[in-house]
C-alpha positions in Angstrom: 27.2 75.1 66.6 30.6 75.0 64.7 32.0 78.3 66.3 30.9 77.0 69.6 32.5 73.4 69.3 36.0 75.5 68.5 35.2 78.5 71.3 35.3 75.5 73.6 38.9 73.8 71.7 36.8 71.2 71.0 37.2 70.0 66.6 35.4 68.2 64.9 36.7 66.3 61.8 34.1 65.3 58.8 35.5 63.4 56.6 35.0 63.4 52.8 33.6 60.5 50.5 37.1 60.3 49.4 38.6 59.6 52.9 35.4 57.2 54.3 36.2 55.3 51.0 40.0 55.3 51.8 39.2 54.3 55.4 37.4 51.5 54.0 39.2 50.4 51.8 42.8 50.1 53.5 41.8 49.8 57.1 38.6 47.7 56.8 36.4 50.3 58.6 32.5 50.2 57.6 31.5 53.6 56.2 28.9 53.9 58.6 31.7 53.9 61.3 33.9 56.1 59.2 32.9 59.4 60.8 33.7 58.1 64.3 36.9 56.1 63.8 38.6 58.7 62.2 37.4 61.2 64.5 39.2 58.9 66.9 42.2 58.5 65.0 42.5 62.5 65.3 42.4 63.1 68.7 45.9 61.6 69.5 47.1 62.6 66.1 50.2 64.8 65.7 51.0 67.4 63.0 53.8 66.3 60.6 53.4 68.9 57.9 51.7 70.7 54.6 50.5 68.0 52.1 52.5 69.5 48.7 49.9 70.3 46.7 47.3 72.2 48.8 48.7 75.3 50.7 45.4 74.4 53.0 46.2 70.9 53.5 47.6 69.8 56.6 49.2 66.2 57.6 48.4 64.3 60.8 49.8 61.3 61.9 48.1 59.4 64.6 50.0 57.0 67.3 48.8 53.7 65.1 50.9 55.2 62.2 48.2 56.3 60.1 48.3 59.4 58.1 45.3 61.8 57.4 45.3 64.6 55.0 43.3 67.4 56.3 41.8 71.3 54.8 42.3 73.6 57.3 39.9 75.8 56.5 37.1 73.4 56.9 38.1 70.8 59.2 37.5 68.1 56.2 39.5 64.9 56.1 39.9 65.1 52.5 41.9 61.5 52.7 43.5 58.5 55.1 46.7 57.5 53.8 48.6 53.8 54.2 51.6 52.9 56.3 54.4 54.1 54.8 56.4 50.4 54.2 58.9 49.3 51.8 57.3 45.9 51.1 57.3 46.1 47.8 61.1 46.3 48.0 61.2 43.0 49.7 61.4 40.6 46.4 64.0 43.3 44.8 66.2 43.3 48.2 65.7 39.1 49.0 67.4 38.7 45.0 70.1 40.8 45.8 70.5 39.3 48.8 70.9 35.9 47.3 73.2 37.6 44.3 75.5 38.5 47.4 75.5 35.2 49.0 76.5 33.4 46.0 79.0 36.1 44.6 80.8 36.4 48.6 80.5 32.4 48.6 82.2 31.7 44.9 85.4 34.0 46.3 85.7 32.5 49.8 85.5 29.0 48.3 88.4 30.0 46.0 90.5 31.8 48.8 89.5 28.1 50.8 91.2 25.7 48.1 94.4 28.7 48.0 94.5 28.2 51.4 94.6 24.2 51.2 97.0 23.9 48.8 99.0 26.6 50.7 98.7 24.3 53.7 99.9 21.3 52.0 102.8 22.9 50.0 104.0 24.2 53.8 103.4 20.3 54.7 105.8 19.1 52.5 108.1 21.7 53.1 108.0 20.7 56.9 107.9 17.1 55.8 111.5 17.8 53.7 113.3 19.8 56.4 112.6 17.2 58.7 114.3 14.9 56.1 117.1 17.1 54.9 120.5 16.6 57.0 122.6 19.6 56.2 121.7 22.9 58.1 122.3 25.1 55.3 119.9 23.2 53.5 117.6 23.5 56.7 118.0 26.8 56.9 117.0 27.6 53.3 113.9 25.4 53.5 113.1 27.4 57.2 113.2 30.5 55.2 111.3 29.5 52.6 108.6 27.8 54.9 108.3 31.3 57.2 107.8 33.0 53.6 104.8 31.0 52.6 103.6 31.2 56.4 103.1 35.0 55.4 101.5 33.9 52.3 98.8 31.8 54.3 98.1 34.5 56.8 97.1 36.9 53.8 94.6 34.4 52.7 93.7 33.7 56.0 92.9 37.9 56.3 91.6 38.2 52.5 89.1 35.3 53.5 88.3 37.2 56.8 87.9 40.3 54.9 85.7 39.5 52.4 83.3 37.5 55.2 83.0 40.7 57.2 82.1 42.8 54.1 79.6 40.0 52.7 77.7 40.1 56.3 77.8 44.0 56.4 76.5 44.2 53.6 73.7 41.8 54.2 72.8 43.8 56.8 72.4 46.7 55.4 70.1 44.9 52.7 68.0 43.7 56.0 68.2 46.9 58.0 66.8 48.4 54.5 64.0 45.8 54.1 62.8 46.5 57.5 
């Protein structure tokens, strides 16, 4: 009967205790159902590779994601693996994410108050060259006012900089925990 079922392309998959167990156990499927569903599961599975071990063991992957470890030689689904996810990375990456947020927040908050007291020290020198009356005097505090003007547009491009890097890197820490 087996040499007939392959003569007509036709294979048929019997699973081991091992793989009805592992069927049941991560998918939820009654052992008595075993044989069928993961009969299922193998027609629309694809061949990904050689399980390392066993030079005989072959690895499908069906469209639903799930991975079955099969003997060549006999046909027998010797296991039914899990999803592949990173979810227990998720506490490890969420920490880090909040040690980033309150690192990237500390340094912007200090660049904020440079940048305020940068503001008001331009202020005053505003508010004095409007008072002064001699243009040399004028011109000094003009120079002096453009200087600080460059001062304030590095802070400005620090604070910029280290916003970009904080949600880049953020990102990366959520493209990772998907």
């Amino acid at each position: 009967m087996k040499t007939a079922l392959e003569m007509a392309g036709i294979k048929r998959y019997v699973p081991t205790e091992h793989a009805i167990s592992r069927a049941s156990l991560r998918y939820g499927v009654k052992p008595s159902e075993a044989i069928d569903w993961i009969g299922e599961r193998m027609k629309d599975a694809k061949y990904i590779g050689k399980s390392g071990g066993n030079a005989y063991a072959s690895v499908y992957e069906s469209i639903n994601g799930i991975r079955l470890v099969v003997d060549d030689r006999t046909n027998a689904v010797i296991t039914v693996l899990s999803d592949i996810t990173a979810d227990f990375l998720r506490p490890t990456l969420e920490r880090e994410k909040r040690k980033l947020e309150r690192l990237y927040t500390r340094n912007i908050r200090k660049l904020e108050l440079k940048y305020a007291e940068s503001l008001k020290e331009l202020a005053d020198m505003a508010i004095n060259r409007a008072r002064a009356r001699n243009p040399n005097t004028r011109a000094i505090i003009s120079d002096r006012m453009a200087d600080k003007q460059e001062d304030i547009d590095g802070i400005v491009s620090e604070i910029e900089r280290l916003e970009d890097e904080r949600k880049a890197k953020i990102r990366a820490i959520e493209v990772i925990s998907e």
